[in-house]
KETOR-269018 format. One record per residue (C-alpha): residue number from 0; residue in three letters; x, y, z. Coordinates in nm, 4 decimals. Example, Ala and Ser with C-alpha at 12.3 -4.5 7.8 and 13.67 -1.06 7.14 Angstrom:
<atoms>
<atom nr="0" rest="Ala" c1="1.2300" c2="-0.4500" c3="0.7800"/>
<atom nr="1" rest="Ser" c1="1.3670" c2="-0.1060" c3="0.7140"/>
</atoms>
This chain:
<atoms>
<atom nr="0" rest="Unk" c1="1.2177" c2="1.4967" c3="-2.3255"/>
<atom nr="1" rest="Unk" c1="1.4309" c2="1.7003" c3="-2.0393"/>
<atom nr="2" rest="Unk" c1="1.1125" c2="1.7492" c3="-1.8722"/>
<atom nr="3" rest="Unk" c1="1.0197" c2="1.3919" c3="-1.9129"/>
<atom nr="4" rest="Unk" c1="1.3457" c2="1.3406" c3="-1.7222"/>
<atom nr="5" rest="Unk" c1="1.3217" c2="1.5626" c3="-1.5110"/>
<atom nr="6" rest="Unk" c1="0.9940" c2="1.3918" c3="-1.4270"/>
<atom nr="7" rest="Unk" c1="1.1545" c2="1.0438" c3="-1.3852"/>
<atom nr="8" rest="Unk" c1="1.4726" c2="1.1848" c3="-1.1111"/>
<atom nr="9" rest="Unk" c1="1.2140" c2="1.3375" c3="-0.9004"/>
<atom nr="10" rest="Unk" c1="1.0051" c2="1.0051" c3="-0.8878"/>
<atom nr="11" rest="Unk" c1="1.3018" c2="0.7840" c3="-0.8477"/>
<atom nr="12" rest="Unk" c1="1.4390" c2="0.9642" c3="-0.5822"/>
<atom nr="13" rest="Unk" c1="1.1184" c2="0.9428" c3="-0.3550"/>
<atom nr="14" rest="Unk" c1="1.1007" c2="0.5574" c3="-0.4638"/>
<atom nr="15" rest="Unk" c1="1.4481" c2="0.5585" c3="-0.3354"/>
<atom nr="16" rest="Unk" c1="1.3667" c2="0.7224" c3="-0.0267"/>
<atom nr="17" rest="Unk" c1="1.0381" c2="0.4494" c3="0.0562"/>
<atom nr="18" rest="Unk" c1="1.2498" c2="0.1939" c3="-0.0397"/>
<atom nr="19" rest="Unk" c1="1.5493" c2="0.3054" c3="0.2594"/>
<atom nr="20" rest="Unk" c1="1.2230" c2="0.3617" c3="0.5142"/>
<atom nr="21" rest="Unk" c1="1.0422" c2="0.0302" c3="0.4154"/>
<atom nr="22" rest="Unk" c1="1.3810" c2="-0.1150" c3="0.4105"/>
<atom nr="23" rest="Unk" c1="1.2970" c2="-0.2916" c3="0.0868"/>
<atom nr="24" rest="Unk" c1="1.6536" c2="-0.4948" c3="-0.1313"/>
<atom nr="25" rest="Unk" c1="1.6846" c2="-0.2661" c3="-0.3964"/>
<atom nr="26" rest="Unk" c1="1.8694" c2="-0.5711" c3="-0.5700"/>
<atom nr="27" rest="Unk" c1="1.7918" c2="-0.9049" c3="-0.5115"/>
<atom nr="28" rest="Unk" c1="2.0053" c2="-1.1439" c3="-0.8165"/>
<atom nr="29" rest="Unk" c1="2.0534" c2="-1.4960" c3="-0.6362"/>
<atom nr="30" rest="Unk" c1="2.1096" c2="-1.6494" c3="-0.9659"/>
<atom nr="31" rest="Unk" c1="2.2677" c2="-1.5144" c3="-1.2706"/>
<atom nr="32" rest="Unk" c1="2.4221" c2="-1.1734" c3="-1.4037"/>
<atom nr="33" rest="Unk" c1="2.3213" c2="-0.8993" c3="-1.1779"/>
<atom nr="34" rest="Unk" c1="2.0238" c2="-0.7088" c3="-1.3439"/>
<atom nr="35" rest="Unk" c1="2.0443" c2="-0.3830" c3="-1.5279"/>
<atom nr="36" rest="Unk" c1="1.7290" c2="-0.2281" c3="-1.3573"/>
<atom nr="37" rest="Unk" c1="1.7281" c2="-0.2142" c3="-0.9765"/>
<atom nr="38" rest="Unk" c1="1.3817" c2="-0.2822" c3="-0.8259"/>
<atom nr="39" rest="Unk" c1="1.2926" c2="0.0895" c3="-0.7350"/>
<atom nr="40" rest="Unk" c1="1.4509" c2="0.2339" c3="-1.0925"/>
<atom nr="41" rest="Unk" c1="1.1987" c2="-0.0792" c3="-1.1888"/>
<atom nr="42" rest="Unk" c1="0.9182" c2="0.0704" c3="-0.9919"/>
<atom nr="43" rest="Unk" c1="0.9803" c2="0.4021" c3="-1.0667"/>
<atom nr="44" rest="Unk" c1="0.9225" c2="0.3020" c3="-1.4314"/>
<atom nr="45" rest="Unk" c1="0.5902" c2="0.1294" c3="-1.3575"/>
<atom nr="46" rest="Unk" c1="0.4532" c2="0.3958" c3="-1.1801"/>
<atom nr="47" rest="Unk" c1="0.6156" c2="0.7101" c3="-1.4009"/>
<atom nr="48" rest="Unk" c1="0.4260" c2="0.4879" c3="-1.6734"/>
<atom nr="49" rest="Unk" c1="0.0743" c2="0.5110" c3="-1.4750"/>
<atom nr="50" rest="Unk" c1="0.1418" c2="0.8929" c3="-1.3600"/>
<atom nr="51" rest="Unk" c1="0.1960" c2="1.0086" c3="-1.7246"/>
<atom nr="52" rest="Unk" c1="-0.0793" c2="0.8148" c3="-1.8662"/>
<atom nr="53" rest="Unk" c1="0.1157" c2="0.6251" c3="-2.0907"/>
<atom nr="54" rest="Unk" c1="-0.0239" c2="0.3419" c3="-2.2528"/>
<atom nr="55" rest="Unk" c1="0.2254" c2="0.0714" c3="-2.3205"/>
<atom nr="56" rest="Unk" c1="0.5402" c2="-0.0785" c3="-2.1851"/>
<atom nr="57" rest="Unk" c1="0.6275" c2="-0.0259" c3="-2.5374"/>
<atom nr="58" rest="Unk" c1="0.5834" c2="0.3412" c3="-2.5811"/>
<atom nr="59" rest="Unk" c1="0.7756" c2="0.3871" c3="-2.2476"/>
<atom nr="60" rest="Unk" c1="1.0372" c2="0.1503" c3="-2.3522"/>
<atom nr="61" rest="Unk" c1="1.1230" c2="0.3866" c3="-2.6333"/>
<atom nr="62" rest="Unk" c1="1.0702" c2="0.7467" c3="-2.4312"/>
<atom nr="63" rest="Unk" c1="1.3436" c2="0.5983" c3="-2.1525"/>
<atom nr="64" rest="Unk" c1="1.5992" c2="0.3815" c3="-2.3795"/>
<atom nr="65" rest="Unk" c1="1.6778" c2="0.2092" c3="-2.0706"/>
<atom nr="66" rest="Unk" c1="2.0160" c2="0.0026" c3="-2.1528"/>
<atom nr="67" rest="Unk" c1="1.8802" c2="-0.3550" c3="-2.1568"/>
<atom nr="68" rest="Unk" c1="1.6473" c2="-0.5018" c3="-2.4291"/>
<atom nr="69" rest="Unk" c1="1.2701" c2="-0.4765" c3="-2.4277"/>
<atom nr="70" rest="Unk" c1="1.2250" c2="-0.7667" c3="-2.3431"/>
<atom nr="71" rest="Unk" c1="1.4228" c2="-0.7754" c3="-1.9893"/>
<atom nr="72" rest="Unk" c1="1.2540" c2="-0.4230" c3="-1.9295"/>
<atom nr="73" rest="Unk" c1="0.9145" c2="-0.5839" c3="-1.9185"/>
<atom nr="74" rest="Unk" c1="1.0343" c2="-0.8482" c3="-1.7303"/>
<atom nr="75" rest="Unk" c1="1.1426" c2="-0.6104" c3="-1.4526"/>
<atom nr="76" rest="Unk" c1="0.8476" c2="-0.4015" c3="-1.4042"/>
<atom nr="77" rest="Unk" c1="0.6325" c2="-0.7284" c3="-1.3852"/>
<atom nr="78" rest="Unk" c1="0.8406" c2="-0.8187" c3="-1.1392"/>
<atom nr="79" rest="Unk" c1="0.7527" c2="-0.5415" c3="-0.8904"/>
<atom nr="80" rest="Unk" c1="0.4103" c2="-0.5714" c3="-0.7872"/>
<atom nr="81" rest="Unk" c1="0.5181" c2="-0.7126" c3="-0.4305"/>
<atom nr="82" rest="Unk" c1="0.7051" c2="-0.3419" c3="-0.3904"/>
<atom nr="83" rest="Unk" c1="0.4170" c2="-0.2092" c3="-0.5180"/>
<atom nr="84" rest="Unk" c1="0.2279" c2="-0.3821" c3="-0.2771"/>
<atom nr="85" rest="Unk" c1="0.4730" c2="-0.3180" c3="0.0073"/>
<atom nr="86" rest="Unk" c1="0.4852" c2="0.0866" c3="-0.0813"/>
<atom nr="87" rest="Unk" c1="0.0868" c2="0.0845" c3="-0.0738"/>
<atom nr="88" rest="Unk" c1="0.0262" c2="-0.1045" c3="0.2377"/>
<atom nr="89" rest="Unk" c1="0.2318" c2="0.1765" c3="0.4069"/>
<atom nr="90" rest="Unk" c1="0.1158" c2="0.4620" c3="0.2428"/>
<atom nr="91" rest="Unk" c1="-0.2162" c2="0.3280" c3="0.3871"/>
<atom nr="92" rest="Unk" c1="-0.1516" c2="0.3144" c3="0.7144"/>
<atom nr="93" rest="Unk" c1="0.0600" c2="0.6137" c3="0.7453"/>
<atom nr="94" rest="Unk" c1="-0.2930" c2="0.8205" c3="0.6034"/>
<atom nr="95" rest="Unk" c1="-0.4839" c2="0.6040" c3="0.8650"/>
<atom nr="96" rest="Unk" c1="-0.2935" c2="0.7348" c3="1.1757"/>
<atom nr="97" rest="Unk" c1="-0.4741" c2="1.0881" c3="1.1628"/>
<atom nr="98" rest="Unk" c1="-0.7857" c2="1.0149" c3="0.9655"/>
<atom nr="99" rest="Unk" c1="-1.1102" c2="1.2036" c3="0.9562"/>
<atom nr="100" rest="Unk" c1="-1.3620" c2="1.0508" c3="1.1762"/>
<atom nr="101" rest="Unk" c1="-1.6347" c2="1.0485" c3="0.8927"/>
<atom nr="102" rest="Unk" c1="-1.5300" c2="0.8161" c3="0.5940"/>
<atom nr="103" rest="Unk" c1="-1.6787" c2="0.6764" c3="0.2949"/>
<atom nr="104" rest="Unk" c1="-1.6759" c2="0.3281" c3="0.0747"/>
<atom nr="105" rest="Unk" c1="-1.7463" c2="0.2650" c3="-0.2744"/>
<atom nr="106" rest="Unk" c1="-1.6869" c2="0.0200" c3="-0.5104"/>
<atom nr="107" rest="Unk" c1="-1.5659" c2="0.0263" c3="-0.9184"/>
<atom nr="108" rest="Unk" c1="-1.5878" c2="-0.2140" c3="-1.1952"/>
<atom nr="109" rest="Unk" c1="-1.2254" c2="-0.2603" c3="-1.3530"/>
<atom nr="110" rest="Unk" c1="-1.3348" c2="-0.4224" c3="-1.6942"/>
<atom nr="111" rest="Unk" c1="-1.0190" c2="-0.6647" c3="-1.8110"/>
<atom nr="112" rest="Unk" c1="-1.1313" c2="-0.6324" c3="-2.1994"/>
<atom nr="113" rest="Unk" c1="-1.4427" c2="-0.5488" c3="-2.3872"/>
<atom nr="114" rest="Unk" c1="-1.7583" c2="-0.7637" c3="-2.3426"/>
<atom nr="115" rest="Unk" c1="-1.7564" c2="-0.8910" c3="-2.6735"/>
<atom nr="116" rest="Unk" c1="-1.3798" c2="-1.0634" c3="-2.6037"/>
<atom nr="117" rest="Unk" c1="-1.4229" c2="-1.1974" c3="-2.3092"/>
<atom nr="118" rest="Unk" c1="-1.4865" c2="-1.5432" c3="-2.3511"/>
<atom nr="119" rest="Unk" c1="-1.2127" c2="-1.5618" c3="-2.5570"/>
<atom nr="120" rest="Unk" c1="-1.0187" c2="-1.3910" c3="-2.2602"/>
<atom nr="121" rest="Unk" c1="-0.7333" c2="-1.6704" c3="-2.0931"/>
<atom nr="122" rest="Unk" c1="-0.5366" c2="-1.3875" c3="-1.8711"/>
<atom nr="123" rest="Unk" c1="-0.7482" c2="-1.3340" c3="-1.5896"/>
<atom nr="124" rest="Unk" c1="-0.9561" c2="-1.6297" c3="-1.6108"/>
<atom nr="125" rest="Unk" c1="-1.0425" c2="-1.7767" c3="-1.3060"/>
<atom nr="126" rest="Unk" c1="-0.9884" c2="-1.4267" c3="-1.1394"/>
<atom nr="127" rest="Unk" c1="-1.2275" c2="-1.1654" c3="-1.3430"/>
<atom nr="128" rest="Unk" c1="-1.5954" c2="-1.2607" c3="-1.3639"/>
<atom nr="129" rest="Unk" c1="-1.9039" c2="-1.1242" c3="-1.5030"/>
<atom nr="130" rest="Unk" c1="-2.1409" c2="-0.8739" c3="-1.3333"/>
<atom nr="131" rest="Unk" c1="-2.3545" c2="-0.5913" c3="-1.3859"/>
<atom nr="132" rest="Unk" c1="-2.3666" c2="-0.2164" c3="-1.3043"/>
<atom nr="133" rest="Unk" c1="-2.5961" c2="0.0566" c3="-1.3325"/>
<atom nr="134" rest="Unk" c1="-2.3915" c2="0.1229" c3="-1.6766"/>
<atom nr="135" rest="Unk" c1="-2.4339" c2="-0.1825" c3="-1.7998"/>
<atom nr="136" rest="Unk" c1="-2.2849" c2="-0.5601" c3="-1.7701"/>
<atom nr="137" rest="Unk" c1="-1.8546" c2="-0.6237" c3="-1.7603"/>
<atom nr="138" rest="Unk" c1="-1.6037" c2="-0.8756" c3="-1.7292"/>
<atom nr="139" rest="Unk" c1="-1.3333" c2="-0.8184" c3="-1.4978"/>
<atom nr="140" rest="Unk" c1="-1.2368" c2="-0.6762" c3="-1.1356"/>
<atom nr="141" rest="Unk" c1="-1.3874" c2="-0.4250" c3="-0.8754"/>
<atom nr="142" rest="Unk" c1="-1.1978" c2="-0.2052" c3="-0.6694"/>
<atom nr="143" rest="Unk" c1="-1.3111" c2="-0.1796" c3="-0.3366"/>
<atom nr="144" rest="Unk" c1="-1.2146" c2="0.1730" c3="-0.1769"/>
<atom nr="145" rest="Unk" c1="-1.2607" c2="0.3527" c3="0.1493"/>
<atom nr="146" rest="Unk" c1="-1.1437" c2="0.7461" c3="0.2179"/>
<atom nr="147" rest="Unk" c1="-1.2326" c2="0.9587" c3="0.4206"/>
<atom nr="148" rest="Unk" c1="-1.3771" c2="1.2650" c3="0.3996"/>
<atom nr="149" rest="Unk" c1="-1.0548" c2="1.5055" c3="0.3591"/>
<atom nr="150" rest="Unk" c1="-0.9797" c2="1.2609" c3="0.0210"/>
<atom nr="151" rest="Unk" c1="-0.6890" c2="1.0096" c3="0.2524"/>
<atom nr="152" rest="Unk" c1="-0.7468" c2="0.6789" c3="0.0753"/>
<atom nr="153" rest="Unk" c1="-0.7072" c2="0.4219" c3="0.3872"/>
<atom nr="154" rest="Unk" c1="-0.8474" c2="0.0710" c3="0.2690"/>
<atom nr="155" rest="Unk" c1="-0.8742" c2="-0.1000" c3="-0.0689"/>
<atom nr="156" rest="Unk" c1="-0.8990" c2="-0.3821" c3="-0.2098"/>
<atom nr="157" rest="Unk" c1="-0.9611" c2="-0.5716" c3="-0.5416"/>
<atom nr="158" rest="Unk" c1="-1.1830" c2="-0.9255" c3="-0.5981"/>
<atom nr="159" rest="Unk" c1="-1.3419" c2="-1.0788" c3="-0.8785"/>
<atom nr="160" rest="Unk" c1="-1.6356" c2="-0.8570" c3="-1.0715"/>
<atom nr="161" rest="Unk" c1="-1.8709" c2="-1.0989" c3="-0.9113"/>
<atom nr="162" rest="Unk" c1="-1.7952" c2="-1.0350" c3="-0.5444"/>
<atom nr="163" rest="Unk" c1="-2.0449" c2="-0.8941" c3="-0.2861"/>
<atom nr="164" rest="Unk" c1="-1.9998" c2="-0.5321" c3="-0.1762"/>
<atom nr="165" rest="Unk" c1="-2.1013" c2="-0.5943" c3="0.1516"/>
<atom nr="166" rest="Unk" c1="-1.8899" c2="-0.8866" c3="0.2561"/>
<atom nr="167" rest="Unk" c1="-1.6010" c2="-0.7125" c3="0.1331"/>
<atom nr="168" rest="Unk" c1="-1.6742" c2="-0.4078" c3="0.3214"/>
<atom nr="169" rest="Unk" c1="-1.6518" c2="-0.6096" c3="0.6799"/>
<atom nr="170" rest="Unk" c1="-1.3388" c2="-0.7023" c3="0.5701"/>
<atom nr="171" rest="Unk" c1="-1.1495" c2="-0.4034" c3="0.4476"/>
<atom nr="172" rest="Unk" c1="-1.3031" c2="-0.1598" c3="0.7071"/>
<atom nr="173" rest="Unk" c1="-1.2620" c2="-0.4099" c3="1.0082"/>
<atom nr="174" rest="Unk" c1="-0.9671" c2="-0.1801" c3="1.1994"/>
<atom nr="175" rest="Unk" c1="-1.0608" c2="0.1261" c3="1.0977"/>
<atom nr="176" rest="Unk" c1="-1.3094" c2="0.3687" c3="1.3553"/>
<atom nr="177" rest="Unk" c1="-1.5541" c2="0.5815" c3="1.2798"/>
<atom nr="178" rest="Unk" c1="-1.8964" c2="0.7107" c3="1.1058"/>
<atom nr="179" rest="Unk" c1="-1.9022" c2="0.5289" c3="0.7646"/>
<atom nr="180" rest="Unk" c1="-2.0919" c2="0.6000" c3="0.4845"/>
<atom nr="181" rest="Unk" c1="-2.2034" c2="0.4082" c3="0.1759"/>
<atom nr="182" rest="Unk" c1="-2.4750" c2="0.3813" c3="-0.0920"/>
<atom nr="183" rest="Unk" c1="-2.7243" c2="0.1763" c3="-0.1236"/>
<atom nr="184" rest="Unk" c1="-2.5764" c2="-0.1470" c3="-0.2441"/>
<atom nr="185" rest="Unk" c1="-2.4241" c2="-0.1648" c3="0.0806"/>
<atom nr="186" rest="Unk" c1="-2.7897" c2="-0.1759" c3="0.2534"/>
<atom nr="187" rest="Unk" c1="-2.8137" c2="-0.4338" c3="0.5165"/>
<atom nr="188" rest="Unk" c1="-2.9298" c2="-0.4730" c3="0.8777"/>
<atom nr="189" rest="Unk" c1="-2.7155" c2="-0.7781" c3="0.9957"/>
<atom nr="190" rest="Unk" c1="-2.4131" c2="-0.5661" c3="0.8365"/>
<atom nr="191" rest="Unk" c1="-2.5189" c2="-0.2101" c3="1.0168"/>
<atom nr="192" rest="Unk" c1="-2.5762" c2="-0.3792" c3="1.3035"/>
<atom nr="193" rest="Unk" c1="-2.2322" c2="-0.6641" c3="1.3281"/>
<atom nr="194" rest="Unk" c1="-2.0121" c2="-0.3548" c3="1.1942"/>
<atom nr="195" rest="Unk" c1="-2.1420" c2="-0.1052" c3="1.4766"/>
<atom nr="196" rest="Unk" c1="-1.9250" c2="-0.0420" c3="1.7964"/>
<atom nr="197" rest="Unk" c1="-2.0883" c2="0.1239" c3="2.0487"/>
<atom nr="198" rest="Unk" c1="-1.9399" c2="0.4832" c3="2.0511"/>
<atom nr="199" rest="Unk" c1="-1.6600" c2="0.3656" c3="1.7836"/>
<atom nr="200" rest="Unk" c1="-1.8140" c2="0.2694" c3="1.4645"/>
<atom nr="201" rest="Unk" c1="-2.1463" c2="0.2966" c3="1.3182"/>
<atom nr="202" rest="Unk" c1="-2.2917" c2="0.2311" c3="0.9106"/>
<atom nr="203" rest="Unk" c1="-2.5050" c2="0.4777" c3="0.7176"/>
<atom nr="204" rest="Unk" c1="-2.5853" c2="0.3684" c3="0.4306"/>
<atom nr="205" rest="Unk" c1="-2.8737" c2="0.5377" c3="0.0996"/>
<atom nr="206" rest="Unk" c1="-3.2012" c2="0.3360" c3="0.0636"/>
<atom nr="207" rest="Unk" c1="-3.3165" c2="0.2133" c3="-0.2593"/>
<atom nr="208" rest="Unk" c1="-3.6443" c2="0.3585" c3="-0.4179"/>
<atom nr="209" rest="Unk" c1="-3.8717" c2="0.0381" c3="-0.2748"/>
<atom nr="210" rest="Unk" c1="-3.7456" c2="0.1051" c3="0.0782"/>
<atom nr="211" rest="Unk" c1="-3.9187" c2="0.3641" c3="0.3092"/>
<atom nr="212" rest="Unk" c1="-3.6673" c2="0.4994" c3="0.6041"/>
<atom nr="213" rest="Unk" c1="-3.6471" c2="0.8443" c3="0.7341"/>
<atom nr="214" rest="Unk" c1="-3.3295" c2="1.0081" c3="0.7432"/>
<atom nr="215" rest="Unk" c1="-3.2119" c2="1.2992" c3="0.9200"/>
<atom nr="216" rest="Unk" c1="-3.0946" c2="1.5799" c3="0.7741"/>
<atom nr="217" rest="Unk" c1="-2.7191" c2="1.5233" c3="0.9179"/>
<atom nr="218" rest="Unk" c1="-2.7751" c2="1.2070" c3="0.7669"/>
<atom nr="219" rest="Unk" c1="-2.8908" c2="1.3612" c3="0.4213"/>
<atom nr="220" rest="Unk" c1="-2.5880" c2="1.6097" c3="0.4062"/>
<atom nr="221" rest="Unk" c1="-2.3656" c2="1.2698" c3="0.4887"/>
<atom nr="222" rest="Unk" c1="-2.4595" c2="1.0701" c3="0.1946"/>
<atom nr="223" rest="Unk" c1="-2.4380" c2="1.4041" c3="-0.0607"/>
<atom nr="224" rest="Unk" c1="-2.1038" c2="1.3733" c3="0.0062"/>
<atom nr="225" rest="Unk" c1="-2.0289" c2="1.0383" c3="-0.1027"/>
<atom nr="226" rest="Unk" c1="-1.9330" c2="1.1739" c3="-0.4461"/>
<atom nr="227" rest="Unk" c1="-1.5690" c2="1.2354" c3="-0.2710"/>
<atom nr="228" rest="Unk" c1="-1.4310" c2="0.8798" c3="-0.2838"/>
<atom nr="229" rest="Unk" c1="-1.5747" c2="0.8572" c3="-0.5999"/>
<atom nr="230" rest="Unk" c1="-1.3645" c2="1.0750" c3="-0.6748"/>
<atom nr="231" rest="Unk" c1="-1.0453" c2="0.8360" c3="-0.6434"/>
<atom nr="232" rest="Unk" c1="-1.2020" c2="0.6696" c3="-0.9112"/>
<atom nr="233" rest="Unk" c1="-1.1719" c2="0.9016" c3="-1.2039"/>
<atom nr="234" rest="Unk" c1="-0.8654" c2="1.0199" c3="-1.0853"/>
<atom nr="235" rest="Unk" c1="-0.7783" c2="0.6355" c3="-1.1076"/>
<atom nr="236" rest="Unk" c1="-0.9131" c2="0.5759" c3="-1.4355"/>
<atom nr="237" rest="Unk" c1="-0.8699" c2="0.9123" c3="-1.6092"/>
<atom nr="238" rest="Unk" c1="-0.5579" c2="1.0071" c3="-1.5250"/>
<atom nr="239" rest="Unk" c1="-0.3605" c2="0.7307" c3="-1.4013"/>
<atom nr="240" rest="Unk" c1="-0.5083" c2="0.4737" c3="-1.6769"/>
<atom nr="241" rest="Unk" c1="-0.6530" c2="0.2295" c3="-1.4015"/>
<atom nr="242" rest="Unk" c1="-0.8525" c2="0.0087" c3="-1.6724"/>
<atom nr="243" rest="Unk" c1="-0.7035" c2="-0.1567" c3="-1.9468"/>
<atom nr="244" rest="Unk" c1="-0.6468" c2="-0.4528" c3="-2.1696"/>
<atom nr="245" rest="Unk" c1="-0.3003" c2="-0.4475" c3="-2.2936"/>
<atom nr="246" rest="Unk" c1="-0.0991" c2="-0.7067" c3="-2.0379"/>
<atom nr="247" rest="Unk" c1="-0.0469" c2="-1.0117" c3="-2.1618"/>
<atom nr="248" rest="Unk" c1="0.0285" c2="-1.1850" c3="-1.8100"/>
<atom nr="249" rest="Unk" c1="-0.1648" c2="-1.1411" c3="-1.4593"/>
<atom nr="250" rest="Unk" c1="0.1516" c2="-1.0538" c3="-1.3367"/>
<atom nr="251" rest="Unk" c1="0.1276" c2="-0.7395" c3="-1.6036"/>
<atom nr="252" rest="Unk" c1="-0.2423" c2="-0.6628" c3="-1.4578"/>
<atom nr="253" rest="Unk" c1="-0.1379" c2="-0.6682" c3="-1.1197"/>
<atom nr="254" rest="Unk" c1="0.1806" c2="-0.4471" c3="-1.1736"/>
<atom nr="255" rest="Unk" c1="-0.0620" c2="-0.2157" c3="-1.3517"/>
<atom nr="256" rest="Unk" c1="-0.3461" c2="-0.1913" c3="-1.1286"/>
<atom nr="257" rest="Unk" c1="-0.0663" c2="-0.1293" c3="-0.8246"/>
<atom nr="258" rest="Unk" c1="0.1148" c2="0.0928" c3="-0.9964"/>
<atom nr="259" rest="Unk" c1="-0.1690" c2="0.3491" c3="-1.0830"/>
<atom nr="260" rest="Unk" c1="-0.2947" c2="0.3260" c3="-0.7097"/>
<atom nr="261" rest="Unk" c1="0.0889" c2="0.3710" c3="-0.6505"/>
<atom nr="262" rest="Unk" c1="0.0671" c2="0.7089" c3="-0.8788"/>
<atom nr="263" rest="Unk" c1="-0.2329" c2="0.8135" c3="-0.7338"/>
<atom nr="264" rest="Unk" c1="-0.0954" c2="0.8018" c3="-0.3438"/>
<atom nr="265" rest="Unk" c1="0.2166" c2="0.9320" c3="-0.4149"/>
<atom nr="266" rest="Unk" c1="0.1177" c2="1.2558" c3="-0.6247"/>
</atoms>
């Protein structure tokens, strides 16, 4: 438990810290008796909850004993996803200021509950959708993720299951510079040839087994190392608990997807 403590004061104060930089109101009560929870202790909890891999408001609820009922507790970390958002956005473009020239984008299915629930599913409706993967078909999110090749996540974003890779990727990667990389569902030649700049930006992307296209072998040694942004994504899932089905509110999905990107960035 000390440790588990000790854990939370070192967290809160760097929260603390982001908060003074991105001068963020660590209070904000217009109405009513002034809340228990500040917003960065608030976000410190939602992302202490993500770094340890806890499961459930619940279960941290009862580790903290914050003095305020369980209720109000989960009311104030699903209040924090714009700080989230806010603390993300600049960890972003602090890591794009120096970034590798050769980068990489990928994209991972975020499943909102098991197949066999969805249609019974009223949380995210209207936001998650169905699509299919090489593992199999899933209801829910993809996260949309560019890094480059030192592991500095500088672009992400999330859209409906549903959404095409390659649309999204003109969109995320539209300020960054360099020699991107990406696999083959990102194959395209009116994307290679809108997103190329001239000596500033330029696609490589894998071929599927029906294409024929020679490849260098700089090229080849480029695409073996695509496995490094995929790397965010078990780091994402395994140890910061990216997927899940436990919120009961898209408020609660959005403060827990943020908060384990939060968790991951941060670390």
């Amino acid at each position: 438990m000390n440790t588990f403590l000790t854990i939370y004061h070192t967290l809160q104060t760097s929260v603390s810290q982001i908060f003074h930089v991105l001068k963020l109101k660590d209070r904000e009560y217009p109405k009513g008796r002034k809340p228990i929870l500040s917003n960065s202790e608030a976000v410190t909890c939602a992302i202490l909850k993500q770094r340890q891999n806890i499961a459930t408001k619940k279960s941290l609820f009862e580790i903290l004993e914050p003095p305020l009922s369980y209720q109000k507790f989960v009311d104030a970390l699903n209040r924090v996803a714009p700080y989230l958002a806010r603390i993300i956005a600049a960890l972003l473009s602090l890591a794009r200021k120096d970034a590798h020239l050769v980068k990489f984008t990928d994209a991972t299915d975020i499943p909102v509950c098991l197949n066999k629930n969805a249609k019974h599913h009223m949380t995210m409706r209207g936001i998650a959708a169905w699509s299919k993967t090489g593992k199999g078909s899933f209801y829910g999110l993809k996260l949309h993720l560019s890094a480059d090749v030192n592991g500095k996540v500088l672009a992400l974003k999330f859209t409906p299951g549903n959404s095409d890779d390659r649309v999204i990727f003109r969109k995320m990667n539209r300020k960054l510079r360099g020699l991107f990389i990406a696999d083959a569902g990102y194959v395209s030649q009116e994307l290679e040839r809108d997103f190329a700049m001239e000596g500033e930006r330029l696609l490589i992307t894998a071929t599927r087994k029906n294409m024929k296209k020679l490849a260098t072998a700089a090229h080849i040694t480029l695409l073996n190392l695509r496995m490094r942004v995929e790397i965010h994504f078990r780091v994402l899932k395994l140890c910061y608990g990216l997927v899940t089905s436990f919120p009961r509110s898209i408020d609660g999905y959005l403060t827990h997807y943020l908060s384990a990107i939060a968790a991951h960035l941060i670390a």
